[in-house]
C-alpha positions as CSV (number, residue, x, y, z in Angstrom):
1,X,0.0,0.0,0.0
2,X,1.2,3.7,-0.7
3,X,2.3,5.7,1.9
4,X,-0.2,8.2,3.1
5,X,1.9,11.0,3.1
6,X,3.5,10.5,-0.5
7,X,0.1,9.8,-2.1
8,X,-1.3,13.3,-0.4
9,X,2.3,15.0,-2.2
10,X,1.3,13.6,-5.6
11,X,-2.1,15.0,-5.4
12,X,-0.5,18.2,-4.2
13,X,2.3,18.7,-7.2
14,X,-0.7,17.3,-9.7
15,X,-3.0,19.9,-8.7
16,X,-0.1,22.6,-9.0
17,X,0.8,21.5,-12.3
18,X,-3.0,21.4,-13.3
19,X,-3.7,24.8,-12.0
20,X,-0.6,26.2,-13.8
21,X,-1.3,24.5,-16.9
22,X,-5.1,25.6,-17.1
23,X,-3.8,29.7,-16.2
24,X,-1.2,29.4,-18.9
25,X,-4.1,28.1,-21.4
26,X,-6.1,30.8,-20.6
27,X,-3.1,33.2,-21.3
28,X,-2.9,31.9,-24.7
29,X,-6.4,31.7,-25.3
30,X,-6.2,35.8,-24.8
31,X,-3.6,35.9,-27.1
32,X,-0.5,35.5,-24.8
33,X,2.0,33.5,-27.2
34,X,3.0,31.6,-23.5
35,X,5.7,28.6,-23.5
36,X,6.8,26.6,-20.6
37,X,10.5,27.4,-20.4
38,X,11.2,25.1,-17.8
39,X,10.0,23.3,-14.3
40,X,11.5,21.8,-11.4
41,X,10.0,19.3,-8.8
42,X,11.2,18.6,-5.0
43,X,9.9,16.4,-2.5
44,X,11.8,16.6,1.0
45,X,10.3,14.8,3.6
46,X,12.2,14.9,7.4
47,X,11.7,12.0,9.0
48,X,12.2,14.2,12.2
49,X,9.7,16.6,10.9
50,X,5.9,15.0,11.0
51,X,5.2,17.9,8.2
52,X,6.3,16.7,4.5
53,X,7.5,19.6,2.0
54,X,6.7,20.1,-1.4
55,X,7.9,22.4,-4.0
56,X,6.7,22.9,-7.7
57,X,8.5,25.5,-9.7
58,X,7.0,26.3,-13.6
59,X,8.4,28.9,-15.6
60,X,6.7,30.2,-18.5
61,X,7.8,33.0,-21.0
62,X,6.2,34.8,-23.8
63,X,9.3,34.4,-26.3
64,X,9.9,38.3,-25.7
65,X,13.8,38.8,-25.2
C-alpha cells in the first residue's frame, strides 16, 4: 500500500501542475504567445519533521527577449 503522506504529495504537485497548466491556457487563449520554459520538482520529507515539503517551480515565457 502507498504511503499516506507520498500519495497526499502527488495530489498536491498534480493539482499545482494542473492549476498552472489551465492559467497558462487561458493566457494563450487571450492571445498570450505563452511557453513553458522550464520546471522543477522537490519532495523533502524529514523524517524528524511529521510535516512533509513540497515544492513545484514552472516557468513560463512569452518568447519576448
Amino acid at each position: 500500500m502507498e504511503n499516506p503522506t507520498t500519495e497526499s504529495l502527488r495530489r498536491i504537485i498534480a493539482a499545482v501542475a494542473t492549476g498552472a497548466g489551465e492559467g497558462a491556457e487561458a493566457l494563450r487563449a487571450a492571445g498570450v504567445g505563452l511557453e513553458l520554459e522550464g520546471y522543477t520538482i522537490e519532495v523533502v520529507v524529514d523524517p524528524a519533521d511529521p510535516l512533509p515539503a513540497a515544492s513545484v517551480r514552472l516557468v513560463f515565457g512569452t518568447g519576448a527577449a
